[in-house]
N, C-alpha and C positions, 0 to 999 in steps of 0.2 A: 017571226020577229023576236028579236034577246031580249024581251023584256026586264032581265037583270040589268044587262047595260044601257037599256035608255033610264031605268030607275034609278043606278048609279052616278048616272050623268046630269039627271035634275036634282038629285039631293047633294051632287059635288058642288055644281057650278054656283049656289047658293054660298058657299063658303070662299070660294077663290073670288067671287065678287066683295064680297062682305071685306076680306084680306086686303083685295090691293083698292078698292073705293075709300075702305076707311083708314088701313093702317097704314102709316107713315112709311119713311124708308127703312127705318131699324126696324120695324115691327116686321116687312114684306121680305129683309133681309134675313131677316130671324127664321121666317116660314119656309125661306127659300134653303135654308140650309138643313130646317127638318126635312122636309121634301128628299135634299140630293143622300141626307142618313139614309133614308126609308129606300132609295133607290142604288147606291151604293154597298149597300147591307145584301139585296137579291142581288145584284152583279156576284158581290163575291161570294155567296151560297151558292150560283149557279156555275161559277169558274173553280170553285173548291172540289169539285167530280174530276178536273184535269189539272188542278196545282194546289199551292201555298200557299192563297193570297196574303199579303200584307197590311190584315182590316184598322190594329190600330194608327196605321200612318195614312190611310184611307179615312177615316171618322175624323181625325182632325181638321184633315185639310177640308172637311165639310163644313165645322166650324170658321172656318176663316171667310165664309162668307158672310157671316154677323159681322164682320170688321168693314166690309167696304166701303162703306158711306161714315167708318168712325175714324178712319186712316184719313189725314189732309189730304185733299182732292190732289195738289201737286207733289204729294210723293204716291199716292197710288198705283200711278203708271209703273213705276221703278220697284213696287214691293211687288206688283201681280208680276214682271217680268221676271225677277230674281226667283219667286214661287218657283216655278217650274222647275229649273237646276236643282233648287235647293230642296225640292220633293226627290228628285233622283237620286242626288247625293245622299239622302236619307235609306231610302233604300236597297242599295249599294252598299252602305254603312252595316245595313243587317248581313249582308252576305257575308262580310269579313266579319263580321261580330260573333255568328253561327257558326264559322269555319265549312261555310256552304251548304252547310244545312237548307238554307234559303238560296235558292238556286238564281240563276238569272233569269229562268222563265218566270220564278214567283214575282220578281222583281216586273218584268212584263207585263202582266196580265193586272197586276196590282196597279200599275202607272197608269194605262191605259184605263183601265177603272175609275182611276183618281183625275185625269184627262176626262174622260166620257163624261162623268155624274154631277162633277166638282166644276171643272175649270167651264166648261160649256155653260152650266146653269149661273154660274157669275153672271154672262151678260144676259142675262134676265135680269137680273139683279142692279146694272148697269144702267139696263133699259127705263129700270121704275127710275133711277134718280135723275132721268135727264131734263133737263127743260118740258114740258108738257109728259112725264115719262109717261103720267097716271093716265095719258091717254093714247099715245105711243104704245103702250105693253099691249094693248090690248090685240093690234094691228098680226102682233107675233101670235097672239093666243087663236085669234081667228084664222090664222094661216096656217097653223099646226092642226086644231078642231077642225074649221073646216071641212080641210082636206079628209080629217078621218071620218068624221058624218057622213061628209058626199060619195064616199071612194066606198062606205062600207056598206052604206042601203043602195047605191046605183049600181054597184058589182054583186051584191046579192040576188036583187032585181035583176039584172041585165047581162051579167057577165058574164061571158063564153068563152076569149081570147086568155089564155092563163097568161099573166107576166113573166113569174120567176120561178123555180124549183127552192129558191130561197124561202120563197112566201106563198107555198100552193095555194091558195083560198082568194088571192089577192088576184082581180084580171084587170086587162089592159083598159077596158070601158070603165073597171074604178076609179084606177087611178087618174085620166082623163077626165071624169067628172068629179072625183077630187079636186083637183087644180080650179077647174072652172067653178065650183060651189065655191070656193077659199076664196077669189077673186070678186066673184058673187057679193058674199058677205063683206068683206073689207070695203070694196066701194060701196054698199051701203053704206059701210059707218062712217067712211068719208064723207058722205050727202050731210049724216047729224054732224060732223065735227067741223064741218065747215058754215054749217047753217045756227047752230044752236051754240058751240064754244067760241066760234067766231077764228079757227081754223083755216088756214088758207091752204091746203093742202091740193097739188094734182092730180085730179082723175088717171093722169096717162102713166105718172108718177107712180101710183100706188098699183093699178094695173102690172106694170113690170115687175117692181117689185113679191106683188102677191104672187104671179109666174112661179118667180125665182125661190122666193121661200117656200110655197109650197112642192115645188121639185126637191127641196133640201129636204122637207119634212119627209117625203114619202123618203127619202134616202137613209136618212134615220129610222126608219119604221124598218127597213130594209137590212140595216146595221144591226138594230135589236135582234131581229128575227135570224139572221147567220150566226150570230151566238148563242140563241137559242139554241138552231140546229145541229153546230156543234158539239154543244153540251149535250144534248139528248132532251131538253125540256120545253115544255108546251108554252107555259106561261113564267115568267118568273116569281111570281105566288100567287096568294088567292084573295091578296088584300082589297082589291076592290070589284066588287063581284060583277062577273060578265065581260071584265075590262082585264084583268090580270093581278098583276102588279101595281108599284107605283112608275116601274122605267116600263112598263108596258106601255101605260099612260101618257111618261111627259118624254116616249122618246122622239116622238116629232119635232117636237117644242126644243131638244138638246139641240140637234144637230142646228135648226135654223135659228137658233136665239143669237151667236155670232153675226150671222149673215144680216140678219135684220138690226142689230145694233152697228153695222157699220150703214145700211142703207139709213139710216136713221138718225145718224152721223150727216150723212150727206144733206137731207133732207133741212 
C-alpha cells in the first residue's frame, strides 16, 4: 500500500474542501488559476527535453482565469471565444518576431499546453459559478477521484488484464472498477443533495452522466501519461509526494471538467 499517497490525499483534500466550501468565486477562481501555474509550469519543463516552449504566453493566459467571474457574464462568452485566436496569433507573433528562432513546433506544443492546463480548468472555474456551482463542482471532483481511488487499489488488488502500453501499471479490472467506484460515490451524494439541500436531481441522470465523465477522466489520465512517455519521464515532478505532480493530479479532472460543465448545463 503507497502510504505517501493516501497521506497526500488526506492532508489535500482538507484544503480543496476548505477552498471551494468557503471561498467565493474570485477567491476559487484565484486558486484555480495557481493550480493551472503549478500545472503548466511541469508541462513545459517536461516538453522543454523536445522544444521551445512559449512559458511566458503560457503563465498569463493562466492568469485570465482570476477574470471570469469579474468579466460581465454577457460578454464572457465573446472574450473566452476570441481567447483562443488571439493566444495563437500571439504566438505566431513570436515566430516573425525571432526570425524563426521560435519554430512552429514551439508554437505547438506551447498552444496545446496553454489548451490542456488553461482553457480546460476554466470550466471548473465555470462549474463553481453556476447556479448551485458549490454543489455541482463537487459531482466533477468525484468523477475524476473516484475513478482514480477505485481504478488504482482494485487494479493493484486484482488486476491481471494490462489496458495500454500507454499506461503499463494500469489493467482493464481498474479501470472498470474505476467507473463503477465514481458512480458509486456521485449517487451517493445525490442521496445528501437531494435529501438534505433540497436538490431534485436524477438518479438515472447522474448515473449516465458519472459513465461518461469518468470514461473522460480515465482518457485524460491516458493523455497525461503519452506525454510523459514521450518525453522520457515518470512523473512530471515530485510536488505532491506518491501522486506526482500537480497535472498528475488534476489530469482527470482537465479532460472531463468541459464534459461535465455542459452536462450540467443541461441539467
Amino acid at each position: 500500500m503507497d502510504i505517501k499517497r493516501i497521506t497526500s490525499g488526506l492532508l489535500g483534500f482538507p484544503l480543496v474542501l476548505l477552498v471551494l466550501l468557503i471561498g467565493n468565486k474570485y477567491i476559487v477562481d484565484f486558486a484555480l488559476a495557481a493550480v493551472a501555474i503549478l500545472a503548466i509550469d511541469e508541462y513545459f519543463n517536461a516538453v522543454s527535453k523536445i522544444c521551445k516552449p512559449i512559458k511566458w504566453v503560457g503563465y498569463l493566459s493562466c492568469l485570465s482565469i482570476c477574470f471570469i467571474h469579474v468579466i460581465p457574464q454577457e460578454s464572457l462568452n465573446i472574450v473566452v471565444t476570441l481567447s483562443v485566436p488571439t493566444i495563437m496569433m500571439i504566438l505566431f507573433a513570436n515566430v516573425i518576431a525571432t526570425d524563426m528562432a521560435i519554430t512552429f513546433k514551439d508554437v505547438a506544443y506551447t498552444f496545446i499546453g496553454i489548451f490542456y492546463a488553461v482553457f480546460f480548468m476554466m470550466f471548473v472555474a465555470f462549474i463553481d459559478g453556476m447556479p448551485n456551482g458549490k454543489i455541482l463542482i463537487w459531482y466533477a471532483l468525484f468523477a475524476a477521484w473516484g475513478t482514480d481511488i477505485f481504478a488504482f487499489f482494485i487494479g493493484m488488488k486484482f488486476g491481471k488484464h494490462k489496458f495500454s502500453k500507454v499506461s503499463p501499471k494500469k489493467s482493464i479490472e481498474g479501470c472498470v472498477a474505476g467507473t463503477i467506484g465514481a458512480v458509486a460515490m456521485m449517487l451517493i451524494y445525490t442521496y445528501f443533495a437531494n435529501t438534505y439541500w433540497n436538490m431534485n436531481f436524477s438518479y438515472e441522470y447522474i448515473a449516465m452522466i458519472g459513465v461518461i465523465l469518468s470514461l473522460m477522466g480515465q482518457i485524460g489520465d491516458f493523455a497525461a501519461s503519452s506525454i510523459k512517455r514521450y518525453v522520457g519521464i515518470k512523473d512530471y515532478s515530485n510536488l505532491i509526494p506518491g501522486h506526482g505532480g500537480m497535472l498528475d493530479r488534476i489530469d482527470s479532472l482537465l479532460f472531463l471538467a468541459p464534459f461535465a460543465y455542459a452536462f450540467f448545463t443541461l441539467m
